[in-house]
C-alpha positions, 0 to 999 in steps of 0.5 A: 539273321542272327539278330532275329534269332537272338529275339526269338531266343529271348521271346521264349525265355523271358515267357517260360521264365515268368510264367514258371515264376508266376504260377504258385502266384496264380494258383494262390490267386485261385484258392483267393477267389474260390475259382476252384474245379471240384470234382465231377463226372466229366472231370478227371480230377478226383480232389478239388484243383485251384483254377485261373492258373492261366494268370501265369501264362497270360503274365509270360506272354504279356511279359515277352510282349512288352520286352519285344516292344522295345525291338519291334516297331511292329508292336506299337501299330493299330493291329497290334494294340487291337490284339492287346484290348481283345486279349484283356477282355478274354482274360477277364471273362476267362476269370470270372467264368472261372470264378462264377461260371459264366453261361456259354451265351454270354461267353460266345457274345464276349468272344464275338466282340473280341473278334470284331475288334481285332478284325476292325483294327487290321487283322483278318486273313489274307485271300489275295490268291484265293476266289475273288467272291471269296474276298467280301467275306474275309471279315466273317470268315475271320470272325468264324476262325478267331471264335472256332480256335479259342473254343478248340482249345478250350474244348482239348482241356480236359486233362492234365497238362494236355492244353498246355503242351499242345499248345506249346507244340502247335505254337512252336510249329507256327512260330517256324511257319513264319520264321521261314516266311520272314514273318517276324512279329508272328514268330515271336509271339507265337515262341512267346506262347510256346515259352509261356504255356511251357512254363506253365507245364510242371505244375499242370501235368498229372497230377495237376497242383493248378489248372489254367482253367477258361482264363488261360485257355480261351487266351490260348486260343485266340492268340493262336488265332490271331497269330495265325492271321498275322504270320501263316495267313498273310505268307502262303496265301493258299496253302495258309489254310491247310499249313494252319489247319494242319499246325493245329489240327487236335482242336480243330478236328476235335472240336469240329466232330464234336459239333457233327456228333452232337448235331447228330444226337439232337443235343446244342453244339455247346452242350458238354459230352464225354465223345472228346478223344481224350475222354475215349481214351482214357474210357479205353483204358489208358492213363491221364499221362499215357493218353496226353502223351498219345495226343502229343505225338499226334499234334506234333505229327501234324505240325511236322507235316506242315512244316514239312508242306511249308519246306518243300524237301523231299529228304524232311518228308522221308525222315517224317515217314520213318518217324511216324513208322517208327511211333506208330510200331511202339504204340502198337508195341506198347498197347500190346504190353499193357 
């Protein structure tokens, strides 16, 4: 046990390490190539941001992964070499999207055959327990779910710092979900994103010197998906779906009732809007720091609560309780002040 630990340990380090390292580097890299986010009227940037700073978190990652290989067999498997040529296809098109600005159809068409190829070499989630005239789909399903989460979190990267640190916390939370589980491959990749997207952190909070722009969230998302797959899915068979859902709800509610809002306004679910929650808040009056960290607390409630769902303790779920009781009486307390 201690064994494993010590590898999640180093996981984490070696991944925030690298990627606090690399981001000057991937920030030049954007200025090289022009991958530039001028400012806009969706944008919250008043100057012009360096994009691709995604690089960084993509080399903390990758960095881990190659340190754990020794330790793993697990990573030397079919599954996981699938994992690794759909995470270069999705860091490429993420940089020239990033440099070129790639048109949403040809980005989707990219994600799909993404998804079908880590679907093909083994992933896919686990409906053993679930309805047997559910099973024929798994492959689709799994398909939908890859697709969904890297264009959710590619949706929440709006403001300074947000993806990064949501994601961190939604990665933290299901590196537990498998730690608890035993699962752990899908625990250290998943501390892996975390140490990765933490690393990032410092020079993306506001005021952002860089953004990780599409190469590093649409990477983000599909490593949480897949991820998922491999540690929640395959653990809790039919709680999965909701300790998922639950460990990432900010971008999947987000983006879910941005694609009602814009069905209902006659307008393509891939048109870009200002309807996000981070856009309301901020046209609510609170500042790029205030509403990241109002976004924070609650992705980092849900996450509790699937934890808390995944331990089953009566005394996890009355501290959790006070938590929130407590934070909801400060927001309060604080909008009041301002």
């Amino acid at each position: 046990m201690s064994d494993t630990w010590l590898l999640y340990l180093a996981s984490f380090a070696v991944a925030f390490s690298i990627s606090l390292l690399t981001t000057p580097m991937a920030k030049r890299l954007g200025i090289k190539f022009h991958a530039v986010d001028y400012p806009r009227a969706r944008g919250m940037n008043k100057e012009p941001v360096p994009l691709m700073g995604g690089l960084a978190i993509v080399s903390g990652f990758m960095g881990s992964m190659i340190l754990m290989s020794i330790f793993l067999e697990d990573l030397h498997n079919r599954q996981f070499v699938g994992f690794i040529i759909g995470a270069i296809i999705i860091v490429l098109v993420g940089m020239l999207d990033d440099i070129y600005e790639l048109s949403a159809k040809m980005k989707l068409l990219a994600q799909i055959v993404v998804a079908v190829i880590v679907v093909s070499t083994g992933t896919k989630l686990d409906f053993i327990m679930w309805p047997l005239y559910i099973k024929p789909f798994s492959n689709i399903i799994t398909v939908v779910w890859i697709i969904g989460l890297i264009n959710a979190v590619n949706l929440i990267d709006g403001l300074d710092g947000l993806a990064a640190g949501v994601t961190s916390i939604m990665s933290t939370c299901l590196a537990i979900l498998c730690a608890i589980s035993g699962g752990t491959v899908g625990a250290v990749m998943t501390i892996a994103l975390a140490g990765a997207a933490l690393g990032f952190l410092p020079r993306n909070f506001s005021p952002a010197e860089v953004y990780m722009g599409d190469t590093g969230s649409t990477f983000l998302g599909y490593v949480l998906a897949v991820c998922s797959c491999i540690g929640v899915f395959k653990s809790y068979a039919i709680l999965s779906l909701l300790l998922a859902v639950l460990s990432m709800a900010l971008p999947i509610f987000d983006t879910s009732f941005a694609m009602i809002r814009r069905a209902i306004n006659h307008k393509p679910i891939m048109s870009p809007d200002r309807g996000h929650l981070h856009h309301r808040l901020i046209d609510s009056g609170y500042t790029n720091q205030q509403a990241v960290m109002i976004l924070y607390a609650l992705s980092l409630g849900s996450s509790l609560i699937a934890v808390i769902i995944a331990l089953q303790d009566i005394r996890a779920t009355i501290v959790v309780l006070v938590f929130f009781l407590i934070l909801i009486l400060m927001l309060l307390v604080y909008k009041k002040r301002v």
